[in-house]
C-alpha positions in Angstrom: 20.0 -1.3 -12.0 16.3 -1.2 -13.1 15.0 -2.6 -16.0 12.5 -0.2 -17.5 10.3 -0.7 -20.2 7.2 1.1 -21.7 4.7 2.2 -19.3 0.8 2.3 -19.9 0.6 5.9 -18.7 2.9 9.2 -18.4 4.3 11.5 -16.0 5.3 15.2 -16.0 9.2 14.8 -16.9 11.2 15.6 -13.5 8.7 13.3 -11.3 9.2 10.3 -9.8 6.7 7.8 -8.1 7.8 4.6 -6.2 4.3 3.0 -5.1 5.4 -0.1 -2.9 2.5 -2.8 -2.2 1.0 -4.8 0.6 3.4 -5.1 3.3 1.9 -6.8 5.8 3.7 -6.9 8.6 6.8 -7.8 6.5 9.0 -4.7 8.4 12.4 -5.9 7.5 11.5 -6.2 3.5 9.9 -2.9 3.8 13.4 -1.2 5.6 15.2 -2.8 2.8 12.9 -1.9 0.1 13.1 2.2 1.6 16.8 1.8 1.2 17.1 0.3 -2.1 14.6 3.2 -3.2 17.2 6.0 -1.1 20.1 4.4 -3.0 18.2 4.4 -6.5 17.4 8.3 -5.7 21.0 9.1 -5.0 22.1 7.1 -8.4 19.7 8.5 -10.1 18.2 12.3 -8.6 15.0 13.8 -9.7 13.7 17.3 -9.1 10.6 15.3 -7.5 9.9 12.2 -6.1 6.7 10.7 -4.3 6.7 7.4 -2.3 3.0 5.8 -2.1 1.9 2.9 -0.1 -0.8 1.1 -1.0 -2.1 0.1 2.2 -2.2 -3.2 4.0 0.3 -2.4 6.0 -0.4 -4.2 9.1 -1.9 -8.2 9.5 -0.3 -11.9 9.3 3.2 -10.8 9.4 5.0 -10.8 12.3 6.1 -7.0 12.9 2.9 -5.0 12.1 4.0 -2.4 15.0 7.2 -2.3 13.5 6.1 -1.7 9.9 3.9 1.6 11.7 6.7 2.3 13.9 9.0 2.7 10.6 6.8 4.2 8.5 5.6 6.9 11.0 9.1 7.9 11.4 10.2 7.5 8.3 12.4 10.5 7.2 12.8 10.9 3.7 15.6 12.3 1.2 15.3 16.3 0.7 12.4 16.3 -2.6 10.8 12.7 -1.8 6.9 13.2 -0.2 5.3 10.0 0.9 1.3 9.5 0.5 0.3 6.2 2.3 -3.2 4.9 1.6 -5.8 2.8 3.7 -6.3 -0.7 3.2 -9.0 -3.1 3.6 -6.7 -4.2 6.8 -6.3 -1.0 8.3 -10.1 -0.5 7.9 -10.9 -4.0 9.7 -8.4 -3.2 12.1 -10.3 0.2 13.0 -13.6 -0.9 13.0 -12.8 -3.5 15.5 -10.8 -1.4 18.1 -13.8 1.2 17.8 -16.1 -1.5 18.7 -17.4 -3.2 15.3 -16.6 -6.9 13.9 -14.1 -8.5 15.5 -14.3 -11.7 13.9 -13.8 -10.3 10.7 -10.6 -8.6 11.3 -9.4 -11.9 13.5 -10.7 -14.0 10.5 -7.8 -11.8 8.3 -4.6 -12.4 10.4 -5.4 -9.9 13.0 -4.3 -11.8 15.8 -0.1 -11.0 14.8 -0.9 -7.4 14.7 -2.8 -7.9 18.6 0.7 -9.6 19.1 2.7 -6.9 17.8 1.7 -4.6 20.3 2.2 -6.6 23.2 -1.5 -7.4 24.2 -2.1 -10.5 25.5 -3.8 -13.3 23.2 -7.3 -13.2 26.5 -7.6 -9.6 26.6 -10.9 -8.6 25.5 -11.6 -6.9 22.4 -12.9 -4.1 24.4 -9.9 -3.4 25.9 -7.7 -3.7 22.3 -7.8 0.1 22.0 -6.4 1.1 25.0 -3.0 -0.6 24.2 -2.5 0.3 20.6 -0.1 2.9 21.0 -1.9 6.5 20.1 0.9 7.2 17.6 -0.2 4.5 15.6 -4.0 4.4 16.2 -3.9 8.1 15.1 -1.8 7.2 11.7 -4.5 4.6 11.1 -7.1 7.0 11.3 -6.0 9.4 8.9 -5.2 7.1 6.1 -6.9 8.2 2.7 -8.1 6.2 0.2 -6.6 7.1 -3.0 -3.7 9.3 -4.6 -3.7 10.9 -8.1 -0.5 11.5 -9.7 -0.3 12.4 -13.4 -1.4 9.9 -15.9 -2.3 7.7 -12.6 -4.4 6.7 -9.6 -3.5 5.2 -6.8 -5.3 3.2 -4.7 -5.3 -0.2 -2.5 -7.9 -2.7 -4.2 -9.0 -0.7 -7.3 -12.1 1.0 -8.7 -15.8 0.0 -9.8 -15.7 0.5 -13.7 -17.9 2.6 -15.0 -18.0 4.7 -12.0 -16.1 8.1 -12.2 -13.0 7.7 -10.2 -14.3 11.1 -8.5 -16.9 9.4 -6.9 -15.6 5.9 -5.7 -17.1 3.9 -3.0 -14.4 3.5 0.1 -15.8 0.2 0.0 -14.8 -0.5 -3.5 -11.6 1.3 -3.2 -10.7 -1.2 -0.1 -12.4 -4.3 -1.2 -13.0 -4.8 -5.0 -11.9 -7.7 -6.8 -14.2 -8.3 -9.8 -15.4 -6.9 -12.1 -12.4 -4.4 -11.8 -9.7 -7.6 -12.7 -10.9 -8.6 -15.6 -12.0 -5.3 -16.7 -10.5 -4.0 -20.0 -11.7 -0.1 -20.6 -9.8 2.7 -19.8 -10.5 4.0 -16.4 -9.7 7.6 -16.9 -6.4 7.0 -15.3 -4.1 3.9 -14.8 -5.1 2.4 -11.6 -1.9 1.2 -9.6 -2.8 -0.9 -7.1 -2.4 -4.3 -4.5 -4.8 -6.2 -2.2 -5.0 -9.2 -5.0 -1.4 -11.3 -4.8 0.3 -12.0 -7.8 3.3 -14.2 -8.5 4.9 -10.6 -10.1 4.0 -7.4 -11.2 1.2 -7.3 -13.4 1.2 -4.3 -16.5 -2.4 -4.1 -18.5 -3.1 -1.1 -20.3 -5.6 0.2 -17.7 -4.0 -1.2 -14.4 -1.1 -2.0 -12.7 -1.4 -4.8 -10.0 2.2 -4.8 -7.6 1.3 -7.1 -4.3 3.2 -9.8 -5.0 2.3 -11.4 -1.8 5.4 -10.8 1.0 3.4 -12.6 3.8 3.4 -15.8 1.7 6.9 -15.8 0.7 6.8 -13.7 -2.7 8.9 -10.4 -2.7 7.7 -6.6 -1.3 7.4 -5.0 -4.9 7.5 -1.4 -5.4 7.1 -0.1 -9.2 9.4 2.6 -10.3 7.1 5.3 -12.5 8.8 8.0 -14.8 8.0 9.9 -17.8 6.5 6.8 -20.1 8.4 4.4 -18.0 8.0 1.8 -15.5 10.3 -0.3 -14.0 10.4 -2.2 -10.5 12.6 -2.5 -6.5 12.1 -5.7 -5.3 12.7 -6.8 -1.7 
């Protein structure tokens, strides 16, 4: 069962959202959290349902090809659409295979990814590319940045107040921490997001923060959004 309780935002009665947070590389939380969100469906149907990653999918765990491979292929219940979003990780991870800073995306736990897909620890960066498999390198590549579902807005790091979320920065969507944490005006929309690690969920009036840090032992969160509701799947 899910405890609810009142959420800061609303959505059209008859919708669902599960937004799950940074994975990381964590595949077998993330098969377990996609079933525990299948069961709660079948306890519980809806006329519509979206599942949203937040991005991050991929760095420091162990499986980050296995989180792709199960997400790419993921087939979802009849009325469920899934929306993932980029992360800063997938960006790093892009930039470097297409020839940009390597050091950067080695200095943020790239090096279990490169492992993931079976290329050896001496190969030169150069060569990376050519043994990602295309499935995933193409997934990467068409990641958006953010997702806009009733009273909310989805996104992986959050939002540059006082900026229209319209016009967003990728940067800031992938990146920002302050001023957007201790921000405490109303965005437009109640931004649900990850890419900060928190002991739990966090609820403010204008944010919802749900990476609760699965590569360093916390559980793979996903928050449970309905009408003026919000309750939470952990893994």
């Amino acid at each position: 069962m899910i405890d609810f309780m009142l959420a800061p935002a609303t959505l059209p009665r008859g919708l669902r959202v599960y937004a799950v947070g940074d994975v990381h590389g964590c595949a077998l939380r993330l098969a377990k959290l996609h079933r525990l969100i299948r069961e709660d469906l079948t306890r519980r149907p809806v006329a519509a349902a979206r599942l949203i990653h937040l991005g991050d999918l991929i760095d420091r765990g162990q499986d980050s090809a296995g989180v792709l491979d199960l997400v790419i292929g993921l087939l979802p219940p009849p009325g469920l659409e899934m929306t993932t979003l980029r992360g800063n990780h997938e960006q790093m991870a892009l930039d470097a295979l297409a020839g940009g800073d390597v050091d950067l995306w080695l200095d943020n736990g790239a090096a279990a990814t490169l492992l993931s897909w079976g290329i050896p620890r001496h190969t030169p960066p150069s060569l990376w590319a050519k043994h990602v498999p295309p499935a995933h390198l193409a997934f990467l590549s068409g990641l958006p940045f953010r997702a806009s579902v009733g009273g909310y807005f989805f996104v992986h790091a959050g939002v540059r107040p006082g900026v229209s979320l319209a016009v967003q920065s990728p940067e800031d969507m992938l990146w920002i921490r302050e001023p957007f944490l201790s921000a405490t005006e109303s965005f437009g929309q109640v931004v649900v997001h990850g890419h900060t690690p928190v002991h739990s969920p966090e609820v403010h009036k204008n944010r919802i923060n749900i990476d609760t840090g699965a590569v360093f032992g916390g559980p793979l969160t996903a928050a449970v959004l309905e009408e003026d509701r919000i309750g939470f799947l952990c893994a």
